[in-house]
N, C-alpha and C positions, 0 to 999 in steps of 0.2 A: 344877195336878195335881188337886185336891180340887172342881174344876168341872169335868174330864173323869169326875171320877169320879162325880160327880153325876150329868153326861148321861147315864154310860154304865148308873148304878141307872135314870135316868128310863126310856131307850130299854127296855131288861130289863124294867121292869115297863112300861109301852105294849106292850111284846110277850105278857105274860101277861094283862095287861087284855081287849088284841086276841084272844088265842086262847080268854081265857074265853068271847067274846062270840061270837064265834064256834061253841062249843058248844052253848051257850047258845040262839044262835040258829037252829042246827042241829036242835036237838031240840024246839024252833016248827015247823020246817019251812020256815023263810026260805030260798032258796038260797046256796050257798056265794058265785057269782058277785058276787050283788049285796051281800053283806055283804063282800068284798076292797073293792068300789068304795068304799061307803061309809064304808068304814074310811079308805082310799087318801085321802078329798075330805077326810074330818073330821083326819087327819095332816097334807094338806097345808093346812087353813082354819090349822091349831095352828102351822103353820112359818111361815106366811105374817102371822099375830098377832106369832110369835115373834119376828120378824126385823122388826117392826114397830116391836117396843117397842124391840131392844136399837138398832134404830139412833135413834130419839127417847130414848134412854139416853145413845147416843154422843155426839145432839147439844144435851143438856142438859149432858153432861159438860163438850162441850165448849165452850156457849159460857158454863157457868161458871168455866172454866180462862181463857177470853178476859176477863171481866168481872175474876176475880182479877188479873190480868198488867195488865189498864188501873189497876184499883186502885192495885196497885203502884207501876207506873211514876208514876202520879199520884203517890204519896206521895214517891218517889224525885224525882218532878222539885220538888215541893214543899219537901221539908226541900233539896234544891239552891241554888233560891231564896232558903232562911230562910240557909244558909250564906253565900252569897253576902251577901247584908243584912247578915250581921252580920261578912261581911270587909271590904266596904265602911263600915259602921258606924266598925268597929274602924280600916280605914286612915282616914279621916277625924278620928278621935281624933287617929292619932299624928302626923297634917299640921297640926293645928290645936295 
């Protein structure tokens, strides 16, 4: 909710950035045309960035969720082992 509501401050103020520039640029004498376009290219360079990071976000995320889960199971097949050793340990005791 509090990341929808972020995008939805970001997109809001991008639209008053965009309109200032727009005036802005209006009152240079740029035309309206080519300031939509360039606006349009420099939105989509920023989504195109955007979507760049959060998926090398996604897959750092995910392959340190992979590296954790190998960790794990290593640990888990590990103390398995130390258990086993000292069942076998411990039955040998009580054979002997």
């Amino acid at each position: 909710m509090g990341a929808l509501m972020t995008t939805a401050a970001q997109t809001t103020r991008a639209a008053i950035m965009t309109r200032a520039a727009f005036m802005t640029m209006a009152a240079v004498g740029i035309p309206r045309a080519s300031l939509i376009t360039r606006a349009a290219l420099m939105a989509m360079v920023a989504l195109i960035i955007r979507a760049a990071l959060m998926t090398k976000a996604a897959l750092l995320t995910r392959a340190a969720l992979m590296i954790k889960a190998a960790l794990m199971t290593r640990a888990a097949l590990m103390t398995m082992a130390a258990l086993m050793t000292k069942a076998t340990l411990l039955t040998k005791r009580v054979m002997s």
